[in-house]
N, C-alpha and C positions, 0 to 999 in steps of 0.2 A: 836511893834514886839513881845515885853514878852508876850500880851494879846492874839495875834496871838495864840500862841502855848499852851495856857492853853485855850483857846476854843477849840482847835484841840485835846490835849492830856490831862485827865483828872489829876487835881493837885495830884492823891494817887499812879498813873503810876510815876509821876515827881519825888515823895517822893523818892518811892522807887526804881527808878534809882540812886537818890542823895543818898542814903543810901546805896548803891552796891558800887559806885563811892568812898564813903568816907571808908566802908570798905574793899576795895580795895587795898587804896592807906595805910593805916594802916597795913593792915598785910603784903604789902610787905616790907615796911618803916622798922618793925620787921623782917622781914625773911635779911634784908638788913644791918642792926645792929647786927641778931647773926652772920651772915657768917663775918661781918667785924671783930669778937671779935674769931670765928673759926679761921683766915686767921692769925690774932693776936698771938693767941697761938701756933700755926704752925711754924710762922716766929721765935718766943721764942725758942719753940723746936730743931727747926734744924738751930737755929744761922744765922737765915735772917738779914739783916740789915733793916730798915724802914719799919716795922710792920705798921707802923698807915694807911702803903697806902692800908690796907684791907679794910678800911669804905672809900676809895671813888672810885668813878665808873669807869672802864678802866684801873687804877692803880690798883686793887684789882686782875685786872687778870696776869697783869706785876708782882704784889707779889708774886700771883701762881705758874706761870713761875720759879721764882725765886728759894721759896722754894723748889721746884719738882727738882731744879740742872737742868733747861733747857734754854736756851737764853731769852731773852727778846722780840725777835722778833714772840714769842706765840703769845701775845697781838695783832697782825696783823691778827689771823683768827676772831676778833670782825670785820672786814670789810669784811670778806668775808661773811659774812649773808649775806648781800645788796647781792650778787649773785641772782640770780634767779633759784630755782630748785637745784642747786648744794652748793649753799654755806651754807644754815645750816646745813646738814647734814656734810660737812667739818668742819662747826665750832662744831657740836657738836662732831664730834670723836675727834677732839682737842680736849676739853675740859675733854673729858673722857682719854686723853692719859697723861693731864698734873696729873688729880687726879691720875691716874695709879702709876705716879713717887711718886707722893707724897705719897701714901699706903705703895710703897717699901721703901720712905723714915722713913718713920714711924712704919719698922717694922712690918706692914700688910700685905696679898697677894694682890697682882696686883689686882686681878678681885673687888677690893671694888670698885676702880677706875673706871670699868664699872658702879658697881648698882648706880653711881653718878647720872645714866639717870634715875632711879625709883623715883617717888617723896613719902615725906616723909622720903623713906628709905635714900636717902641721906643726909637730916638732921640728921637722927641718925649715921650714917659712920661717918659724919665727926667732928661731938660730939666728937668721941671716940675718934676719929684721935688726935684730939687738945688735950682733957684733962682728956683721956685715959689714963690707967697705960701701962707702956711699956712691949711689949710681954716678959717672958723668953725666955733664948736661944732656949728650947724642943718648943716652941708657934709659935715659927717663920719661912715662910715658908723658905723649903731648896731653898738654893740659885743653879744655873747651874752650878757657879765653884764648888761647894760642890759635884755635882752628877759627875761633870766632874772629882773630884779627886775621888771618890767611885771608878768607872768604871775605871780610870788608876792608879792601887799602883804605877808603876814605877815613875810617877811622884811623887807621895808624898812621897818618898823614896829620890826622888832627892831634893825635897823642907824642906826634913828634915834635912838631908844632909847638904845641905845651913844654916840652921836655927845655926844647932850647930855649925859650922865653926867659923858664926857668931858671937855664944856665948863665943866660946873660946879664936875668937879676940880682943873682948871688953874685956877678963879678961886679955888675957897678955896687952891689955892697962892700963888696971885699977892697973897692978904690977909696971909697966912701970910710 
């Protein structure tokens, strides 16, 4: 049979499939080791429990999940590929939704969470993300409830309100 195919297809075509093949399987083996040591530093940062489950396959997405603050049951759109026509494009907005949380988790705008889909550029996002210095307050984006108290003082007048209340009941505890 081997001789079969080297009559058929000449041995420098053979080469150089085996040489595709093996670089191949190399640079994803690496792309597969930074993202487990990405997923690593993530879990650190936002006080994940079981970090180490970023270097194996299907658990690294259950880590995702995790850190991002979303159920576990994310890990369930890796079956919906097998779909036909509809489920990659479902697995991939998943997956851009779970990096979404985790940008906010990390003190970045949501939209990094989208350029997950750019290649390349998402090696570099999620560099940052991991071992990135953390935004200043002025770096980070405003959050809805910030724009939601801008647009109503009465509320922040009432939550002030509260705040001191607050503060003066912890003192007469602290006299007490």
């Amino acid at each position: 049979m081997n001789g079969l195919i080297e009559s058929l297809v000449p041995s420098s075509i053979i080469t150089v499939i085996e040489t595709m093949i093996l670089a191949f399987i190399i640079i994803f083996t690496a792309l597969d080791i930074y993202v487990g040591f990405v997923l690593k530093a993530l879990a650190k940062k936002t006080n994940t429990p079981k970090a180490w489950m970023g270097f194996i396959p299907i658990t690294n997405v259950y880590l995702m999940a995790k850190i991002a603050g979303l159920s576990g049951w994310y890990t369930t759109s890796l079956g919906l590929a097998l779909i036909p026509y509809v489920g990659g494009p479902i697995t991939i907005a998943t997956f851009a939704y779970i990096w979404i949380n985790i940008a906010k988790k990390t003190g970045r705008p949501g939209w990094w969470g989208i350029m997950i889909l750019v290649p390349i550029i998402n090696l570099i996002l999620i560099g940052i993300m991991a071992w990135g210095k953390e935004p200043t307050r002025e770096e980070q984006p405003i959050s809805e409830q910030t724009i939601e108290r801008q647009n109503n003082p009465e509320q922040n007048i009432q939550e002030q309100t509260y705040q001191n209340n607050q503060y003066q009941n912890d003192e007469e505890n602290i006299k007490l």
